[in-house]
DSSP file (Angstrom, degrees, kcal/mol; ACC not computed):
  #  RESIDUE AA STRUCTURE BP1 BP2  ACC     N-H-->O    O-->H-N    N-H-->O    O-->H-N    TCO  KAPPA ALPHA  PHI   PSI    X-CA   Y-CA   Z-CA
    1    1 A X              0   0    0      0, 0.0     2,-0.3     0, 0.0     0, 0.0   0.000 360.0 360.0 360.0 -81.8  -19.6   -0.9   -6.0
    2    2 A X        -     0   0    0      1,-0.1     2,-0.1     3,-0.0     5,-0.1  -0.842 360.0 -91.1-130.5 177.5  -18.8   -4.7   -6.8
    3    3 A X        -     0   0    0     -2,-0.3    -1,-0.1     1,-0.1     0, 0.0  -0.090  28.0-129.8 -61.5 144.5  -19.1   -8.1   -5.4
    4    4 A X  S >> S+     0   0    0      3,-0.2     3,-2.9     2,-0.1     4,-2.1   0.837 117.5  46.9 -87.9 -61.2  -16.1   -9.3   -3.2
    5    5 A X  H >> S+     0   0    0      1,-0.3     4,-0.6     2,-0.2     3,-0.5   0.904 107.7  45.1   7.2 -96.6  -16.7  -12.3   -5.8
    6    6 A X  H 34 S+     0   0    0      1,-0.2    -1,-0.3     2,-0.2     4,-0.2   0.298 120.0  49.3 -59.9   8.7  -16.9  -10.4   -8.9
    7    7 A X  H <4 S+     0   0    0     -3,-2.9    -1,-0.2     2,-0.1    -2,-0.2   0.653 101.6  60.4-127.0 -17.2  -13.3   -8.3   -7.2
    8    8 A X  H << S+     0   0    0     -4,-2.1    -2,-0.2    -3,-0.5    -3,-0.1   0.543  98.3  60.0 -73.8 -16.5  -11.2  -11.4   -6.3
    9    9 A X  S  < S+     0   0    0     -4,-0.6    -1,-0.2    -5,-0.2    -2,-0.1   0.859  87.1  82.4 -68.3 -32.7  -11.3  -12.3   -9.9
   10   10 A X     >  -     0   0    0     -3,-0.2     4,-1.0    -4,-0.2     5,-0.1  -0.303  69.3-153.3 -63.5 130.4   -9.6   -9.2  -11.1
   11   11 A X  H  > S+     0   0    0      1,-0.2     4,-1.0     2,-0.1    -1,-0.1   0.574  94.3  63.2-102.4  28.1   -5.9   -9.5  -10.7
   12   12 A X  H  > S+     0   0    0      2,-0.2     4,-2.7     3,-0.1    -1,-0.2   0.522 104.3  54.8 -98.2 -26.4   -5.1   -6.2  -10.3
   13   13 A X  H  > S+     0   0    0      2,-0.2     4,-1.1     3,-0.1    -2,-0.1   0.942 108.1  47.5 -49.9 -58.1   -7.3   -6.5   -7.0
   14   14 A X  H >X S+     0   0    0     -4,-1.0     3,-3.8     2,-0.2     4,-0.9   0.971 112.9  48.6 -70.2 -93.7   -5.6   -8.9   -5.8
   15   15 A X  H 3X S+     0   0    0     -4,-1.0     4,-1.1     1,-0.3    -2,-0.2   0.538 111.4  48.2  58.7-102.6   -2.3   -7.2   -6.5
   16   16 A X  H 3X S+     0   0    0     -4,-2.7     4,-1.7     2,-0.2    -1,-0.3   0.532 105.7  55.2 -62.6 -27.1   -3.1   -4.5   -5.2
   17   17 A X  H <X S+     0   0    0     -3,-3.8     4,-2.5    -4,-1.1    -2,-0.2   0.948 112.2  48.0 -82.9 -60.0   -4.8   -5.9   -1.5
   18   18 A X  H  X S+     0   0    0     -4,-0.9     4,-2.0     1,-0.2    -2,-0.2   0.774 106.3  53.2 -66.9  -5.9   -1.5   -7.9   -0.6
   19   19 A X  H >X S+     0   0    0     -4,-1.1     4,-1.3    -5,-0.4     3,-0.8   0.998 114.8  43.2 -69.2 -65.3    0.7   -4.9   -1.4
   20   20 A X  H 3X S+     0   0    0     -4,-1.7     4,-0.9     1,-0.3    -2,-0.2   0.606 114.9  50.2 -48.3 -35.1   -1.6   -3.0    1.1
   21   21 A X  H 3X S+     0   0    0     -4,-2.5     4,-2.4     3,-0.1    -1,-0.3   0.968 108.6  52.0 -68.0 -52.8   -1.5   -5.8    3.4
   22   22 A X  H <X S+     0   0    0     -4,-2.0     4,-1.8    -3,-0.8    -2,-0.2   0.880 113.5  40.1 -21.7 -77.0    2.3   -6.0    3.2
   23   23 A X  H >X>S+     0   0    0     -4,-1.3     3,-2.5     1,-0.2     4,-2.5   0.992 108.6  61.8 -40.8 -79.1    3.0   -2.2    4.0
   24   24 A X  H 3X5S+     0   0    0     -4,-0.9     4,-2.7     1,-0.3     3,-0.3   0.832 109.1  41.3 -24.3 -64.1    0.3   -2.4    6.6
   25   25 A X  H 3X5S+     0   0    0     -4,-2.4     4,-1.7     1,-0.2    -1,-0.3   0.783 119.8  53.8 -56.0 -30.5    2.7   -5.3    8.4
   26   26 A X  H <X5S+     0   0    0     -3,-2.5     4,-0.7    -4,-1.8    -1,-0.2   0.752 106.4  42.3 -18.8 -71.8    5.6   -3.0    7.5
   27   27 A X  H  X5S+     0   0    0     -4,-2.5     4,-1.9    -3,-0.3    -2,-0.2   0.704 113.0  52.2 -89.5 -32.8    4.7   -0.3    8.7
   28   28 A X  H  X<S+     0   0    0     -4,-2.7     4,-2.4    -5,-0.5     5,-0.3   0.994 112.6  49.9 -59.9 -51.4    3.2   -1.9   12.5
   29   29 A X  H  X S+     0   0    0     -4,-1.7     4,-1.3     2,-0.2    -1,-0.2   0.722 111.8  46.2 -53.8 -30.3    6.6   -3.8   13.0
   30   30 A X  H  X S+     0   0    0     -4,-0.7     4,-1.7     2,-0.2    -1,-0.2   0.973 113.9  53.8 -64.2 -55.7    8.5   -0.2   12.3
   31   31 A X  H >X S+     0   0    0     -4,-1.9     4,-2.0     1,-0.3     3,-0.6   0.889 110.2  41.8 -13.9 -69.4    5.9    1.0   14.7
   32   32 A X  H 3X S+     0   0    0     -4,-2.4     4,-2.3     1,-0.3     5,-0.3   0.890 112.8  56.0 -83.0 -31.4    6.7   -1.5   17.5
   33   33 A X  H 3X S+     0   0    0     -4,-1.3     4,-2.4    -5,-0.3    -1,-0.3   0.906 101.8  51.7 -73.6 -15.7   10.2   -1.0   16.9
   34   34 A X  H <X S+     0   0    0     -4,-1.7     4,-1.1    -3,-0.6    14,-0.2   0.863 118.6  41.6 -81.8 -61.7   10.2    2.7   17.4
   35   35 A X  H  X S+     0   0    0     -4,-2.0     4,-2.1     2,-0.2    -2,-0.2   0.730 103.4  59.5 -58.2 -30.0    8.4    2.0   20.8
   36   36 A X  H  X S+     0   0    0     -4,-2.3     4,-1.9    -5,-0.2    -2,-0.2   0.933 108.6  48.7 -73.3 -45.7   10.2   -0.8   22.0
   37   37 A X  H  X S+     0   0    0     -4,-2.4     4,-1.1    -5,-0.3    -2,-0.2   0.856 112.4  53.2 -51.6 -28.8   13.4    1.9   21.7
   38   38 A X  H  < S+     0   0    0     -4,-1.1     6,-0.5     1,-0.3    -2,-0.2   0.887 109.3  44.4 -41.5 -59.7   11.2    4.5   23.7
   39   39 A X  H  < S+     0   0    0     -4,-2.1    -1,-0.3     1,-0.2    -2,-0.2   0.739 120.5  38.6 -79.5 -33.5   10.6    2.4   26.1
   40   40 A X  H  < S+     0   0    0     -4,-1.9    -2,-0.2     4,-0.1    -1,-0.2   0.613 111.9  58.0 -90.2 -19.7   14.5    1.0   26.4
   41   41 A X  S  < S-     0   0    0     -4,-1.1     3,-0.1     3,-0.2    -3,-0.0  -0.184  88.6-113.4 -94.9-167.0   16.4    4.6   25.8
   42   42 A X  S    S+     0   0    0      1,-0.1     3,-0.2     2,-0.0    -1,-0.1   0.537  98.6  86.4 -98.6 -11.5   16.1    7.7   27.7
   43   43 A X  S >  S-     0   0    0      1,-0.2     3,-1.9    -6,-0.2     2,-0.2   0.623  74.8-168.6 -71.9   3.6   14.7    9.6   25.5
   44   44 A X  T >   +     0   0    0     -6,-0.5     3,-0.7     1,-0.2     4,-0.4  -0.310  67.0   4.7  55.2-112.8   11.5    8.3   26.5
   45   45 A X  T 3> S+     0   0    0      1,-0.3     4,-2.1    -2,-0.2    -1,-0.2   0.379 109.7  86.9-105.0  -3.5    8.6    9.1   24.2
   46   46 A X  H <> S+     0   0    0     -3,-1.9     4,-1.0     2,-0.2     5,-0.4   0.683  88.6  46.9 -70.0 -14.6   10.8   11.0   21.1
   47   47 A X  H <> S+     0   0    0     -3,-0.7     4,-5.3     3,-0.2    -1,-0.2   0.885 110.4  46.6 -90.9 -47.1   11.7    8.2   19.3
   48   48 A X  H  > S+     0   0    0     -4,-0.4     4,-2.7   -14,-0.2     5,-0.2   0.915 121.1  44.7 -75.3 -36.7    8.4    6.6   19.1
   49   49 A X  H  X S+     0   0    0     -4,-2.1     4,-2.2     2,-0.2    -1,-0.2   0.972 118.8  39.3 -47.9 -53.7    6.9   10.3   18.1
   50   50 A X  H >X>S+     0   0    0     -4,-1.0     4,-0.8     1,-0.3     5,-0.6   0.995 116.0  59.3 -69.4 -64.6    9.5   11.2   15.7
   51   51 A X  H 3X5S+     0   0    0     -4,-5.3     4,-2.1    -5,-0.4    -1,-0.3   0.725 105.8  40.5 -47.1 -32.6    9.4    7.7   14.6
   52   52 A X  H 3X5S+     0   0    0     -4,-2.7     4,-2.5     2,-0.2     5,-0.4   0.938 112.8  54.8 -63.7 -55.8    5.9    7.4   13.6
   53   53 A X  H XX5S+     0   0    0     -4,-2.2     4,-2.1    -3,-0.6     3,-1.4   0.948 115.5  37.8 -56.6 -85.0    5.8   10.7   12.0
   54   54 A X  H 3X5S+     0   0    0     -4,-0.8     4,-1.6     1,-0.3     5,-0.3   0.798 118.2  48.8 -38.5 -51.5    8.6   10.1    9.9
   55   55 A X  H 3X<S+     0   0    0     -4,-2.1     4,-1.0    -5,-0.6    -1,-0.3   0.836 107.2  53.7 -71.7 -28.6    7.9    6.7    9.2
   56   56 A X  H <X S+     0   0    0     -4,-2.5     4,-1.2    -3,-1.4    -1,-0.2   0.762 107.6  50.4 -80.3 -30.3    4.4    7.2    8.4
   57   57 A X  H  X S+     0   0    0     -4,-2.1     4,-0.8    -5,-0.4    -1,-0.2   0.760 110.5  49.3 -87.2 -13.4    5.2   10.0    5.6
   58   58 A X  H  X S+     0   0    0     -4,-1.6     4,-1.7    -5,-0.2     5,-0.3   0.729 109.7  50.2-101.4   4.9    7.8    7.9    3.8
   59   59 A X  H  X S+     0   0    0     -4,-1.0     4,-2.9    -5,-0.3    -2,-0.2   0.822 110.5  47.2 -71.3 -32.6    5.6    5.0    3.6
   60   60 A X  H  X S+     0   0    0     -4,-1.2     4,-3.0     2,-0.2     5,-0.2   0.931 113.9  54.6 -61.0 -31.0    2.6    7.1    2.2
   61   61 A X  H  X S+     0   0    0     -4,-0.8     4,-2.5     1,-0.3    -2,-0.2   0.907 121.0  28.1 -74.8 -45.1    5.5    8.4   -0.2
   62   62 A X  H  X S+     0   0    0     -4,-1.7     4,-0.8     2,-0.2    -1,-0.3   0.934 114.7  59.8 -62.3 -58.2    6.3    4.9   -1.2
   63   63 A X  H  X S+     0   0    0     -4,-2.9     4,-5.2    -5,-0.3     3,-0.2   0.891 112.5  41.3 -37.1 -48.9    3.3    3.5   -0.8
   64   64 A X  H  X S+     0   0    0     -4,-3.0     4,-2.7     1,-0.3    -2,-0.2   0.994 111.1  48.7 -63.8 -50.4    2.0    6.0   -3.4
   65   65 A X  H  X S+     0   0    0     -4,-2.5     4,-0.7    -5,-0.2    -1,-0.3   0.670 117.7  47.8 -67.1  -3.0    4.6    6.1   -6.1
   66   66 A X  H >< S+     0   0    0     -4,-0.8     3,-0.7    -3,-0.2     4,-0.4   0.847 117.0  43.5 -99.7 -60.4    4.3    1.7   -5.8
   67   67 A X  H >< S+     0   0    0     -4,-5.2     3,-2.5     1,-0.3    -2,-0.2   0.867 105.1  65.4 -57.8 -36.5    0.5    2.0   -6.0
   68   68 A X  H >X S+     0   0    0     -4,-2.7     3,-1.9     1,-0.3     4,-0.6   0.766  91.9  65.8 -43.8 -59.4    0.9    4.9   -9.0
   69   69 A X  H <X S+     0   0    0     -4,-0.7     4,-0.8    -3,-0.7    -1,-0.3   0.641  91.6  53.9 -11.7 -48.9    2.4    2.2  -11.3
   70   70 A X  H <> S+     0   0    0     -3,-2.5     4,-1.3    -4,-0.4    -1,-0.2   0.260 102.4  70.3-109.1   3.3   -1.0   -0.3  -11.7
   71   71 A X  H <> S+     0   0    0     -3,-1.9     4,-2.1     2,-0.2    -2,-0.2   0.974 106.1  39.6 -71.5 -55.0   -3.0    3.6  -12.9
   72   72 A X  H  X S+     0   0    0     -4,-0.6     4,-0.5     2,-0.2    -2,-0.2   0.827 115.6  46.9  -7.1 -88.4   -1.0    3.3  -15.8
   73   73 A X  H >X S+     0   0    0     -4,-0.8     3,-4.7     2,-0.2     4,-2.6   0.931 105.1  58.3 -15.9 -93.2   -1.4   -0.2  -16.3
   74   74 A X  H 3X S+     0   0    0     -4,-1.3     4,-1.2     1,-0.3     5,-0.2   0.790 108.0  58.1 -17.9 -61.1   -5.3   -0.4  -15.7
   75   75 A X  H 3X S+     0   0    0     -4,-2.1     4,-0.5     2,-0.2    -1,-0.3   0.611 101.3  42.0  -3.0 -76.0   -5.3    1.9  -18.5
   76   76 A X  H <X S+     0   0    0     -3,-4.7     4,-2.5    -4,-0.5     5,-0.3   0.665 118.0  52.9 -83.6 -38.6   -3.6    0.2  -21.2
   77   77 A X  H  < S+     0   0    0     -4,-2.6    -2,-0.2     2,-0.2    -3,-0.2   0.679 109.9  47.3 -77.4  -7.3   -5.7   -2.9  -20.0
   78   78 A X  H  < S+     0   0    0     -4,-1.2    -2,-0.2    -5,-0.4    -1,-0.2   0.863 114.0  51.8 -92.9 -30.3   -9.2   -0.8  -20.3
   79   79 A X  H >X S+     0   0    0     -4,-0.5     4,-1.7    -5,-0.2     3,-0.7   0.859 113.9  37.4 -63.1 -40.9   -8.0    0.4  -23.7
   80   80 A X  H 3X S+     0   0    0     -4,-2.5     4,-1.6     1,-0.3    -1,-0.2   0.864 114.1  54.9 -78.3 -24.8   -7.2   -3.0  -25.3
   81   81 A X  H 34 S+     0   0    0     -5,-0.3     4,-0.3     2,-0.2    -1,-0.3   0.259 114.7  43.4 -95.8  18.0  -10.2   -4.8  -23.6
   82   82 A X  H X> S+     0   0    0     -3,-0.7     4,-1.5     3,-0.1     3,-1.4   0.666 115.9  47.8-110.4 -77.1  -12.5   -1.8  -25.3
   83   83 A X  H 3X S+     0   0    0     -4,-1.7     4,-1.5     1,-0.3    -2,-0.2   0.460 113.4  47.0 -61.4 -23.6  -10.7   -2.2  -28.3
   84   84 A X  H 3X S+     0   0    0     -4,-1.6     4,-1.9     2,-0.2    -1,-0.3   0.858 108.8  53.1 -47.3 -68.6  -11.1   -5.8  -28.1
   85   85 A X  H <4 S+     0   0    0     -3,-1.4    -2,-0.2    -4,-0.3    -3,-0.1   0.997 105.3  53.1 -62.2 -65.3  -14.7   -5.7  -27.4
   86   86 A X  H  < S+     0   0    0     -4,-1.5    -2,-0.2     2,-0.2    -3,-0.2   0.905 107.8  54.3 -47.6 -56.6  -15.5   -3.3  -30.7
   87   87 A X  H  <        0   0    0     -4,-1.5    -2,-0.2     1,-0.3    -3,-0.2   0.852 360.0 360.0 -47.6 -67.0  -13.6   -6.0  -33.2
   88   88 A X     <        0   0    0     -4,-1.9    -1,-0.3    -5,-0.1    -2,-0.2   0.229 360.0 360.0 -37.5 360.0  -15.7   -8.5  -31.9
């Protein structure tokens, strides 16, 4: 598709990679906390189950509706930078 170059200028790129990164860190640490209770409770291996499961679907949920925002966006900035380019 593009250049890691030509995709690190964009800042919607950019943006959009620490957000991912973010969650991603989010989401391990939820992860490890979920096991580290497993591993301390009695409930043995329910927490970390339940937890993952659950944790993993409201994070997509979030994840999505956050990322869903810059579609929008992109948009209005492919429309003006067209409209831009024909006056010119």
């Amino acid at each position: 598709m593009l250049d890691n170059d030509m995709l690190s200028r964009f800042e919607l790129s950019r943006v959009i990679s620490k957000k991912v990164k973010v969650y991603g860190v989010i989401w391990f640490f939820i992860i490890l906390v979920f096991g580290i209770v497993g591993l301390i409770s009695e409930w043995s291996l329910i927490p970390l189950v339940f937890g993952n499961f659950i944790t993993t679907l409201i994070a997509l949920f979030i994840f999505n509706m956050d990322i869903s925002r810059y579609q929008i966006a992109g948009l209005f900035g492919a429309v003006s930078a067209a409209k831009e380019k024909l006056s010119n």
